[in-house]
C-alpha positions in Angstrom: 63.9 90.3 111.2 65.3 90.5 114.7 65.0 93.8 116.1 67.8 94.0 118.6 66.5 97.1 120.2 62.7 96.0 120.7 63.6 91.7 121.3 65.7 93.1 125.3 62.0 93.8 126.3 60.3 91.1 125.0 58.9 88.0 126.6 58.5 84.4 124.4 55.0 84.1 125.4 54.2 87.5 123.8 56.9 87.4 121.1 56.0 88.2 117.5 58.6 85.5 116.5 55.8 83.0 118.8 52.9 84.9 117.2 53.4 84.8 113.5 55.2 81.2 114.1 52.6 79.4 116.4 50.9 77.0 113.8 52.8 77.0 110.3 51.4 75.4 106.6 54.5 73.6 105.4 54.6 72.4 101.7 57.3 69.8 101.4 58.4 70.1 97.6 61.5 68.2 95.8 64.2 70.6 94.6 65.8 70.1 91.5 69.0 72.3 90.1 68.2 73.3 86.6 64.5 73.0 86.8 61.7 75.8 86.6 60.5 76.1 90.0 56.9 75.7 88.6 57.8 72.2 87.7 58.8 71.3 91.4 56.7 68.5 92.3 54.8 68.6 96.0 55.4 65.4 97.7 53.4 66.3 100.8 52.1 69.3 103.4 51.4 69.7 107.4 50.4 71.7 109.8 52.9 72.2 112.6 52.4 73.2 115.8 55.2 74.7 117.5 53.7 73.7 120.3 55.4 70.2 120.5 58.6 72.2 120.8 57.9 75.0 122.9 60.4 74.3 125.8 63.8 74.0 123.6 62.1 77.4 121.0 61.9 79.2 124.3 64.8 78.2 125.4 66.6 79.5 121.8 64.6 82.7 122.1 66.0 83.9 125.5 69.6 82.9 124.5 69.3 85.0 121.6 67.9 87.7 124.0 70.4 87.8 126.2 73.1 88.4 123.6 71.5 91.5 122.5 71.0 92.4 126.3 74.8 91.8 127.3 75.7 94.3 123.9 76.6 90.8 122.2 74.3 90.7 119.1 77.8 91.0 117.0 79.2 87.3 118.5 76.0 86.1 117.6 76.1 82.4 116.3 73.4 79.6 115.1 75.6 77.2 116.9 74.6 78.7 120.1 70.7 77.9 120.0 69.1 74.1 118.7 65.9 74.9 116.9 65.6 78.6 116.6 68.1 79.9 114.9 69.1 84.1 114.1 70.2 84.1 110.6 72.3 86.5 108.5 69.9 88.4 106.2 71.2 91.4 104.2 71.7 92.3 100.9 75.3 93.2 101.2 77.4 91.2 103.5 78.9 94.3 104.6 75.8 95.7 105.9 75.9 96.2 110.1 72.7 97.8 112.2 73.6 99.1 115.6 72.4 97.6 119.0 71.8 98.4 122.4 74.0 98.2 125.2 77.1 98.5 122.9 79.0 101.0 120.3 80.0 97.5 118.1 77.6 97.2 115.1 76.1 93.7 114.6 75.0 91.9 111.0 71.1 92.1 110.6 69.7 88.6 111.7 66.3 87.2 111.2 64.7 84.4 113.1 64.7 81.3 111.6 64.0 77.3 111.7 67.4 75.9 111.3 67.6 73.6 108.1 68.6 70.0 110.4 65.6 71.1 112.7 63.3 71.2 109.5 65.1 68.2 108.4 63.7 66.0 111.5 60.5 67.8 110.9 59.9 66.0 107.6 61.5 62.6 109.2 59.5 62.3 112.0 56.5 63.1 110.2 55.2 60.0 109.5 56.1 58.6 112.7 52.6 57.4 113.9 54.0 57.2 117.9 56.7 60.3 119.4 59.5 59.5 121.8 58.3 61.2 125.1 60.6 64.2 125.5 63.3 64.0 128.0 63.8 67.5 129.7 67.1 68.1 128.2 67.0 71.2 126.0 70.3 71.5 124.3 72.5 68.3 123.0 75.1 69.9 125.8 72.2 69.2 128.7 72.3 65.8 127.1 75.7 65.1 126.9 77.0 67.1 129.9 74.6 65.0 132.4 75.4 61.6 130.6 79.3 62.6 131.5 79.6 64.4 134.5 79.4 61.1 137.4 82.9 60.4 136.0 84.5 63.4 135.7 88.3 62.9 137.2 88.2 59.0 136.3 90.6 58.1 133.4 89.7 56.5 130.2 90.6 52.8 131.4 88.6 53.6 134.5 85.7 54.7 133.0 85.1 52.1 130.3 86.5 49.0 132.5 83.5 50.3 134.4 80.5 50.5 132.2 81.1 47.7 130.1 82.0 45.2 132.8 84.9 44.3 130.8 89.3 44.4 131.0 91.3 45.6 129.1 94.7 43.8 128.5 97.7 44.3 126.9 97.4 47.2 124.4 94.9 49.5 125.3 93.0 50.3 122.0 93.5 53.4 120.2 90.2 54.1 119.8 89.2 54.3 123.5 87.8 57.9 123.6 85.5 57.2 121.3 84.8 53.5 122.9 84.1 55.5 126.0 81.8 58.0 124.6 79.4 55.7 122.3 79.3 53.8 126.4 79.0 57.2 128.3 76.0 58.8 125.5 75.7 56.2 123.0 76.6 55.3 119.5 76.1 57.5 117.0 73.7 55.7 115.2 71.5 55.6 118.0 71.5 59.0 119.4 68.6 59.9 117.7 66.4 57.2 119.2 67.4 58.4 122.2 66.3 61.9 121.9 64.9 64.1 119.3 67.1 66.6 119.8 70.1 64.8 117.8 67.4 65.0 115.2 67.0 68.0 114.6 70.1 69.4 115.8 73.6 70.0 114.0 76.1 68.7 116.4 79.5 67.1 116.6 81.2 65.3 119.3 84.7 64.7 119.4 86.9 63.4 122.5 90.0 65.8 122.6 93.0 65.5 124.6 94.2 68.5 126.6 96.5 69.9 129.2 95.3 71.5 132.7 94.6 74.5 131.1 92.2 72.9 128.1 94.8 73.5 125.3 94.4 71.0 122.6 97.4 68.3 122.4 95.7 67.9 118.8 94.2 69.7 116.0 90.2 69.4 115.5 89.8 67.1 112.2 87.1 67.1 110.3 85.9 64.4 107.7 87.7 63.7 104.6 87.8 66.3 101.8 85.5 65.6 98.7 86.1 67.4 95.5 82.5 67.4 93.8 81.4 69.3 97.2 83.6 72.7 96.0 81.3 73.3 93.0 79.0 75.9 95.0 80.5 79.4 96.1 81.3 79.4 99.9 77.7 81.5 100.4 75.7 78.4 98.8 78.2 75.5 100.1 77.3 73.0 102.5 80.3 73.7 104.7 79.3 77.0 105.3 76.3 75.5 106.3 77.5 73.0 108.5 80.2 75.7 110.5 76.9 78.2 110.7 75.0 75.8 112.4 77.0 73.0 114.3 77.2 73.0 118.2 81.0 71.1 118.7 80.7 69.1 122.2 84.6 68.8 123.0 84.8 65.9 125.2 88.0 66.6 126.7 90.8 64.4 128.5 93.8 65.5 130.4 97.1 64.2 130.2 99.4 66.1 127.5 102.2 63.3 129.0 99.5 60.5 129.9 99.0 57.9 127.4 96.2 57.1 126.0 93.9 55.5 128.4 95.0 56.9 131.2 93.7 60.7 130.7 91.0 61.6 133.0 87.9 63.4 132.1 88.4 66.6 132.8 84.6 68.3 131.5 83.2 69.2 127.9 83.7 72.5 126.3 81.1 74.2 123.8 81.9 75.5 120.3 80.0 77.5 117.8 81.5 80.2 115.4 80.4 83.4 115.0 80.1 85.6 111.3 84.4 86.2 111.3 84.7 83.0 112.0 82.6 82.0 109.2 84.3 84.4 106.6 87.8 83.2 108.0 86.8 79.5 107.3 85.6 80.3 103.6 89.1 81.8 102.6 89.9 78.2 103.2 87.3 77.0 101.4 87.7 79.3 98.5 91.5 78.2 98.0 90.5 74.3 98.1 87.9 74.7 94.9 90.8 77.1 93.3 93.0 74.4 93.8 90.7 72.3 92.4 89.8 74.3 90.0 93.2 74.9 88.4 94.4 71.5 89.7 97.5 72.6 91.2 98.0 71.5 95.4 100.3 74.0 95.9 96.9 76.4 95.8 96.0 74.6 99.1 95.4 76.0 102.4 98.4 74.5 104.4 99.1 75.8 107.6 99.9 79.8 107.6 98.6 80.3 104.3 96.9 83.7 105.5 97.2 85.6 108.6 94.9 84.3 111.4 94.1 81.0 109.6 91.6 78.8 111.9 90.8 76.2 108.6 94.1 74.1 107.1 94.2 71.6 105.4 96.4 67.9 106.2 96.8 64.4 105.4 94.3 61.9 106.5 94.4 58.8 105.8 96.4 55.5 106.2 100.0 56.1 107.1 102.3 56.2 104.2 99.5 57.4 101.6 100.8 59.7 99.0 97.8 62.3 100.4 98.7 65.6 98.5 99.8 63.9 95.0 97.2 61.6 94.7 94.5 64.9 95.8 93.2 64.5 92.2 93.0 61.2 91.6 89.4 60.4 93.3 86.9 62.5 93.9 87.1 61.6 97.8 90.8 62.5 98.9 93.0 61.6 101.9 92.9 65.6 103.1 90.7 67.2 105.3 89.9 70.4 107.1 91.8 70.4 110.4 91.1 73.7 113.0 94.3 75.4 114.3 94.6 74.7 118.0 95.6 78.4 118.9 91.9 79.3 117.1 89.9 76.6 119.3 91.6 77.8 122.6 90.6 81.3 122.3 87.1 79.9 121.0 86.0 77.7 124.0 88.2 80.6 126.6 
């Protein structure tokens, strides 16, 4: 458990989350729903050495730190560290400790090894040679020094640039994200260029905005599937996935400017705190009631509940029939989009 009171004074290299955490025995056994845990088959074990890691866990550790310095334990978020992560842990989801620095209570939080981090763990366990780590220490490091020599260059600009190439007549509609897989790389082949999209849950988007970084768009989010609302919100993957994600907001300017001719204007950062995260799984809940009771109208369209940030909208190719054909496959043309007003506050 993370001790808000005691962690202000403490220093990584005398830590007890470094201490009990140096050298751990992992057991890697296969999960199976239904199945008496006794029965779980061990595929394999290691020892891991922190150690390998120590830069980017110290890094997490003094972030976390400085939350609970600044009286900020209760905006804590996982998608503000990469490897290190300060989980909810209570009983009772309306349980709230105090902390130092500040009258506002804060959920209890323990220490933990976020779930993608253990995930590249096990896959680059076999791995009989390591990439040489790079000194970047967050996916923003990465992404922020890969972006920055063109800030103020437009979209045209920048690509004509990197790829040697012209563009003539039409300029594609794709071209933030043909700019980005030139600027940081594909996404297939960000983690072979640093470990840290391994282990990491992360998602970059290129945004437009105005001078003032409000969205000319909502967020979107990947396509809606129906066989992914089984779980309650606590056990879903998409709780998950909004616990843990760092979103890298690759941002152009020009709210008038067609596309292709906004200019970089710099990347914004967003995580979401424990509101946030209950906000998101009134959404969620109202998508599996839908579901359950197969009736759309049970949907979370926009202003479904005061201070929606999760809604849901058509996505797909123009002229689908997105809402009455919801049921027909178990992957619709719907997905979670975020509410502009929501993201502006988030990133201000």
């Amino acid at each position: 458990m993370i001790d808000y009171h005691s962690i202000i004074n403490e220093e990584f290299e005398f830590s007890r989350v470094l201490m009990k955490n140096r050298k751990i025995l992992i057991i890697w056994y296969e999960y199976e729903r239904g199945v008496d845990p006794g029965d779980f088959v061990i595929w394999n074990y290691q020892l891991y050495d922190m150690s390998q890691d120590m830069d980017i866990i110290e890094n997490d550790f003094y972030i976390i730190r400085e939350k609970a310095i600044n009286g900020d334990a209760h905006l804590l978020s996982e998608g503000d560290t990469s490897y290190l992560g300060a989980a909810t842990k209570a009983s009772d989801g309306s349980v709230r400790v105090s902390q130092p620095n500040s009258e506002k209570l804060a959920r209890p939080r323990a220490f933990s090894l976020k779930n993608s981090y253990m995930r590249g763990i096990l896959r680059s366990y076999d791995e009989e040679i390591r990439e040489k780590e790079a000194s970047y220490k967050t996916v923003i490091d990465y992404v922020m020094d890969h972006i920055e020599p063109y800030i103020g260059l437009t979209q045209i600009e920048i690509y004509e640039k990197l790829s040697g190439k012209r563009i003539k007549g039409n300029v594609p509609k794709q071209i933030g994200k043909m700019v980005s897989d030139l600027l940081i790389g594909k996404d297939n082949e960000l983690e072979q260029k640093h470990d840290l999209f391994k282990k990491t849950t992360y998602n970059i988007k290129n945004v437009p905005v105005d001078e003032n970084y409000n969205l000319v768009e909502r967020l979107s989010f990947r396509n809606i599937v129906q066989s992914e609302f089984k779980e309650p919100w606590d056990e879903s993957n998409w709780k998950r996935y909004f616990e843990e994600v760092t979103i890298l907001l690759i941002c152009y300017e020009g709210r008038y400017k067609k596309n292709g001719y906004r200019k970089l204007k710099g990347l914004k950062k967003l995580t979401f705190i424990a509101d946030d995260i209950d906000n998101f799984g009134e959404s969620y809940n109202m998508v599996q009631q839908a579901i359950k009771e197969k009736d759309i109208q049970l949907l979370p369209y926009p202003k479904s509940f005061p201070n929606q940030a999760l809604e849901i909208a058509p996505k797909g190719v123009r002229g689908d029939d997105a809402y009455n054909t919801f049921f027909d496959n178990d992957r619709t043309k719907v997905c979670f989009m975020m509410d502009k007003d929501f993201v502006r506050r988030k990133i201000d």
